[in-house]
C-alpha positions in Angstrom: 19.9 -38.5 27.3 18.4 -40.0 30.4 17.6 -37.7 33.3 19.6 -39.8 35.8 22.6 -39.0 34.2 25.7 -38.0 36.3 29.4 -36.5 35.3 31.9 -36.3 37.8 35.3 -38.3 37.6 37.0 -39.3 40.2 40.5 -38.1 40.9 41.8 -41.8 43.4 42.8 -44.7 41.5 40.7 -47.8 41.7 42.6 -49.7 44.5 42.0 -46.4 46.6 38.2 -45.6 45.9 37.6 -49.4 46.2 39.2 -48.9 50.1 36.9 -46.1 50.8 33.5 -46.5 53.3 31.8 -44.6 51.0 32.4 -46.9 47.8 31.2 -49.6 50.3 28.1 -48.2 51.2 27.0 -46.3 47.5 29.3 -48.3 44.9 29.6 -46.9 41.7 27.7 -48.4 38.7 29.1 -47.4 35.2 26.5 -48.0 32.4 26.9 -47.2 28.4 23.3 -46.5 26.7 22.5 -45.4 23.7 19.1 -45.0 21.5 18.5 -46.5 18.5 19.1 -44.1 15.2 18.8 -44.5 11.5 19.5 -42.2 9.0 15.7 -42.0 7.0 15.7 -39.6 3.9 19.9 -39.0 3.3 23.0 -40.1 4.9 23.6 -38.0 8.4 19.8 -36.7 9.1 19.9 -39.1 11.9 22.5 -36.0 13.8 19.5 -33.3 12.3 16.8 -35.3 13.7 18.3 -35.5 17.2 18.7 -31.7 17.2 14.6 -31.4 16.0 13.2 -33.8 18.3 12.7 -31.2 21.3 11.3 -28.8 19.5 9.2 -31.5 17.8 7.8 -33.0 20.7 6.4 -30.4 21.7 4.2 -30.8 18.6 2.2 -33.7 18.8 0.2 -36.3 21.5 2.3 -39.6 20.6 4.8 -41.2 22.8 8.1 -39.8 23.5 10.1 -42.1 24.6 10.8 -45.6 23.5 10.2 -49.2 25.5 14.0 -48.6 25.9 14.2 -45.4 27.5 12.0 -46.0 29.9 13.3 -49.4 30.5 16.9 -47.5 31.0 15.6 -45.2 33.1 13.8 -47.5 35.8 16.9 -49.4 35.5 18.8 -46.1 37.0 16.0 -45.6 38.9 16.3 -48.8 41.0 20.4 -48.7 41.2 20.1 -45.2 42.5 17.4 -46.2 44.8 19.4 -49.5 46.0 22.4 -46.7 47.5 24.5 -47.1 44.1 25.7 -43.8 42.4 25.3 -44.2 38.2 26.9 -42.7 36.1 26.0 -42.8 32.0 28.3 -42.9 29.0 31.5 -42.1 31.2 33.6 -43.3 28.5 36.7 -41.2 30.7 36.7 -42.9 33.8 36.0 -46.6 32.2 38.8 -46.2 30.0 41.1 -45.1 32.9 39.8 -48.4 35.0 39.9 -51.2 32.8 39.4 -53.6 35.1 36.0 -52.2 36.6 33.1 -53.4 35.1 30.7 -51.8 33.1 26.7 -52.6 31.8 26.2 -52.0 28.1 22.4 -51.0 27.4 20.2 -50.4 24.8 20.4 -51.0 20.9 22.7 -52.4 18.8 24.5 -49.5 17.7 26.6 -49.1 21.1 28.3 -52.4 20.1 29.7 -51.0 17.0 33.3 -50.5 17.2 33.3 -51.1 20.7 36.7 -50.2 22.3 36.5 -50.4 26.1 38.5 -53.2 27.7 36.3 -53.4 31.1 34.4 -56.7 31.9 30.8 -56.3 30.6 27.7 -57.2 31.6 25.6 -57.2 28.5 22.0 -55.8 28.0 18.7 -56.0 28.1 17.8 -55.0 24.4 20.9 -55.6 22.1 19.8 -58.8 20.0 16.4 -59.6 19.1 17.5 -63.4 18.7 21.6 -64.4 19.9 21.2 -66.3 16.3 22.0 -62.9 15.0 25.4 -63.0 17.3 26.2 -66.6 18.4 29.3 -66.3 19.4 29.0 -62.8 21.4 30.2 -64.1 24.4 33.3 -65.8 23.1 34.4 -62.4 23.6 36.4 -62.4 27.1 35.4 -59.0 28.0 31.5 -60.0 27.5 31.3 -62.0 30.6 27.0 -62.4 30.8 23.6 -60.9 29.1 20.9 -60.3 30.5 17.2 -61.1 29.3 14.1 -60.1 30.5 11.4 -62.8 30.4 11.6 -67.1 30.7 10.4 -67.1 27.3 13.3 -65.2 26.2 16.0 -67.1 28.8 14.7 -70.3 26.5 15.5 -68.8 23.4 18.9 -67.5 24.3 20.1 -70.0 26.9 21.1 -72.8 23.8 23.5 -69.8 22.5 24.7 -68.4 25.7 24.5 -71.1 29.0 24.8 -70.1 32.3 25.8 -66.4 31.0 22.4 -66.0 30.3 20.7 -63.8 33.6 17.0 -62.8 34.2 16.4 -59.5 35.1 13.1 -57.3 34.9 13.3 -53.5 35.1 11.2 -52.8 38.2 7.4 -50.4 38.0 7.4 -47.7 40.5 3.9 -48.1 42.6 4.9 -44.1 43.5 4.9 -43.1 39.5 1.8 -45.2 38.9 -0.5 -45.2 42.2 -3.7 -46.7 42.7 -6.6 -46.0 40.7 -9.2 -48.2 42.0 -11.3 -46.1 44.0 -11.4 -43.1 41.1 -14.6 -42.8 39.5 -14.3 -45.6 36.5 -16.1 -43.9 32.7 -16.2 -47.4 30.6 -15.4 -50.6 31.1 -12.3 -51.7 29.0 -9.6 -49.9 27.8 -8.4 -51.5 24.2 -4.4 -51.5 23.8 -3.6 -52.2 20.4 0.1 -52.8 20.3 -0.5 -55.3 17.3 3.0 -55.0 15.4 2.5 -58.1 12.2 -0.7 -58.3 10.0 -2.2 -55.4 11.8 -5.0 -55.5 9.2 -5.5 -59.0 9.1 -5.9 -59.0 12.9 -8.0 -55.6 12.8 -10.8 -58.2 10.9 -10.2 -61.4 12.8 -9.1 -60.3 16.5 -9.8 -56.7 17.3 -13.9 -56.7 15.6 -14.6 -59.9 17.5 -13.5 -58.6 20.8 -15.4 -55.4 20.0 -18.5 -57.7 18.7 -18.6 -59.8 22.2 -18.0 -56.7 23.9 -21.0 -54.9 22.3 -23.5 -58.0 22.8 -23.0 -57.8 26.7 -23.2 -53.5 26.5 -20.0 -53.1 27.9 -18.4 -50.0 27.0 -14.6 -49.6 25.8 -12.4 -47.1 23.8 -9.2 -48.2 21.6 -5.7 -47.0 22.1 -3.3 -47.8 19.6 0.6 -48.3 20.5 2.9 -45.0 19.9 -0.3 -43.0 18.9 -0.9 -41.4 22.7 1.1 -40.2 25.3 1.3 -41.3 28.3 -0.6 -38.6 30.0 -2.9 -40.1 27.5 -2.8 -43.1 28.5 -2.5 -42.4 32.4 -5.8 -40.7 32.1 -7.6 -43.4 30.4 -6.2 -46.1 32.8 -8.0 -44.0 35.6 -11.4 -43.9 33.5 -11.4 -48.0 32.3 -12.3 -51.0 34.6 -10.5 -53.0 33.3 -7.6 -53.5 30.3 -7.9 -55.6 27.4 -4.2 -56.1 26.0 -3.2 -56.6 22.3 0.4 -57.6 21.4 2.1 -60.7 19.2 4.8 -60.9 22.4 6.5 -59.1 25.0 10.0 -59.3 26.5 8.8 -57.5 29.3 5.9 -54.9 28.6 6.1 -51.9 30.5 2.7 -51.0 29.4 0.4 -53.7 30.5 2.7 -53.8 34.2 1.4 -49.8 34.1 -1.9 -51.0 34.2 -1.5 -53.7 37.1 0.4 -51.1 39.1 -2.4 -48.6 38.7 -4.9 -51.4 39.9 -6.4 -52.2 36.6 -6.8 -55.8 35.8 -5.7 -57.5 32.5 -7.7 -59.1 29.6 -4.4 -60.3 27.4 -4.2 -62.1 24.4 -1.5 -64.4 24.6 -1.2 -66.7 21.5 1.9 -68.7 22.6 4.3 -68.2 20.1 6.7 -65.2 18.9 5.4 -63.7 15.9 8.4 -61.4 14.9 9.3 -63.0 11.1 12.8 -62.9 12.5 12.3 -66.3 13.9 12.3 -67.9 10.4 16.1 -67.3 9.9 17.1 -69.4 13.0 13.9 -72.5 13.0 11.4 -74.3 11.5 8.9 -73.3 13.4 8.1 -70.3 16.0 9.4 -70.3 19.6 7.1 -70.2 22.6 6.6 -66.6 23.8 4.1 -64.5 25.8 2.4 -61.2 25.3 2.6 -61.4 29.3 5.8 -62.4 30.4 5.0 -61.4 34.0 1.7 -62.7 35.1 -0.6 -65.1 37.1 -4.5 -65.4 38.2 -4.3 -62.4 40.7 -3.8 -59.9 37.1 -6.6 -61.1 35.5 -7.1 -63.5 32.0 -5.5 -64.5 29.0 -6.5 -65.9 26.1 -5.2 -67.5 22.8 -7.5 -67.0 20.1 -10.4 -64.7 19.3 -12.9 -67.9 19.7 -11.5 -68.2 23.0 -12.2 -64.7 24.2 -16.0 -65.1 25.3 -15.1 -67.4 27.6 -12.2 -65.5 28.9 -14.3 -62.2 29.3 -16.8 -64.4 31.6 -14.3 -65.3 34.2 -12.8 -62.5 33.9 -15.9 -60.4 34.7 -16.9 -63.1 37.4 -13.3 -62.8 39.5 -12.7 -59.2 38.4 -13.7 -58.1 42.1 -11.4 -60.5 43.3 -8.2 -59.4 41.6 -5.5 -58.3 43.1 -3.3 -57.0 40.1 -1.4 -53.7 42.3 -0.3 -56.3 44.6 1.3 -58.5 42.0 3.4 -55.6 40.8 4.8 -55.0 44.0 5.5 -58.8 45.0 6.5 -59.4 42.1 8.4 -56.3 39.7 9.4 -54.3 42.7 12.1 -51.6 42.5 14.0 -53.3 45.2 14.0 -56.9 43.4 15.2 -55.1 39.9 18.6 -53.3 41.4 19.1 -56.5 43.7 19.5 -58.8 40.5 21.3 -56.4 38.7 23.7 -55.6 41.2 24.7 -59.4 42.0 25.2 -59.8 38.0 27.5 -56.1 37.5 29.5 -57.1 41.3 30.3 -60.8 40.6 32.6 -59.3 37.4 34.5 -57.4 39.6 38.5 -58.0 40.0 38.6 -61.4 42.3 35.2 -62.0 42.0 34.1 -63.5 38.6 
């Protein structure tokens, strides 16, 4: 469960805690999230696994929390932050208050058998395409869903208008401070996140890189997605120069906005389309997407195929002194900005407003 959990109830009806000063200056935001879980081996050992997974993490060096989690966990972050009070999962107080809205985060799952009558503001996560749910919001107590990249506001917009809103969860510059002036071991840090035809791409993308890397003696190591930590990976940030990143597509991409808030500029493949063989159901061919939803000159380069990375890895290096990537991260993915947007979507559903 996410740290920033809180139980309390409160004893006032709505009408009164609504009246108070305090509700006015740290209003209460109700949020239902829940991790995705699949039974692997026999029916139930999703409830065993859950009881393991402390003990088992304590085990092994890969990553222990999911893009959700974390994603949840700013999100609480910035609310809190912003003077709201959270609380998680308070299924109690929203079912006593059915007119005070709620946010409904994380997979799928949480959707099943869903009961509460409260106005809701949808996402991120959920759907991976609103093909697979079209008519979601014809639902009355579904009043918007969020998304978390233009790329993915153009894919969903055609299903769900003007419901659709554009949020980002917001990096901490405090939990990822600047690593520019540490003493730097090699020059590129490899992020494999490659999720489709990994061993296709291991011939035709990754060994190229490496190759063009090699012939100009620059030095790099490889990290591969969900195979670290990230004290892991916070300690190779602080050793690499720069980061070269490796991913299909990104709805956000916690990761790579890691990197820029930690000062270290990006090298990003971005081919231009979304990958994920989901598409296939709902087109005839592959919407535009991004493997860097949140971007522009000051993070560094991008490229589109593995011909075009030479050229890429020249102005990179040429500009790299230039680049301003920390700075882009707090103009741009701030905290601040993140509770701000999701506070005028949860507020505008409540009673009178909407």
């Amino acid at each position: 469960m996410c740290r920033c959990y809180e139980r309390h109830y409160l004893k006032a009806p709505p009408s009164v805690f609504m009246n108070t000063s305090n509700a006015a200056q740290h209003p209460l935001v109700l949020l239902f999230y829940r991790e995705y879980e699949a039974d692997k081996f026999i029916p139930g050992d999703r409830y065993l696994k859950r009881l393991l997974r402390p003990a088992y993490n304590l085990l092994h060096a890969r990553q222990k929390k999911t893009g959700f989690a974390v994603s949840f966990e700013l999100l609480c972050r910035a609310l809190k932050a912003s003077g709201c009070r959270v609380r998680v999962n308070d299924y109690r107080f929203a079912k006593a208050n059915p007119d005070y809205p709620v946010g409904v985060v994380g997979c799928l799952q949480i959707l099943k058998d869903w009961q509460l009558r409260n106005p809701a503001l949808l996402g991120p996560s959920l759907y991976d395409h609103p093909g697979l749910a079209p008519k979601l919001l014809d639902d009355p107590r579904f009043r918007k869903y969020l998304v978390l990249a233009d790329w993915t506001y153009d894919v969903f917009f055609p299903y769900y208008g003007e419901r659709c809103v554009k949020w980002f969860a917001g990096i901490d510059v405090a939990e990822w401070p600047d690593l520019t002036k540490r003493e730097k071991q090699f020059d590129f840090l490899i992020y494999d996140k490659i999720r489709w035809d990994h061993d296709e791409l291991q011939s035709t993308l990754i060994e190229p890189i490496c190759r063009a890397l090699d012939a100009r003696q620059l030095t790099y190591k490889v990290l591969r997605y969900k195979f670290h930590d990230h004290e892991t990976y916070r300690q190779m940030l602080a050793e690499a120069r720069g980061m070269i990143f490796l991913c299909e597509h990104e709805t956000q991409g916690l990761a790579y906005q890691e990197a820029l808030a930690s000062g270290v500029p990006i090298l990003a493949w971005d081919n231009g389309y979304w990958l994920d063989p989901l598409w296939q159901r709902f087109g005839e061919r592959p919407p535009a997407a991004s493997s860097v939803p949140f971007f522009s000159p000051e993070c560094g380069e991008r490229f589109a195929r593995a011909a075009d990375f030479a050229p890429a890895l020249d102005r990179f290096l040429a500009r790299r002194q230039s680049l301003d990537p920390r700075g882009f991260v707090r103009r741009r993915l701030s905290l601040e900005k993140s509770a701000q947007i999701y506070r005028e979507a949860y507020f505008s559903m409540m009673p009178g407003r909407s």
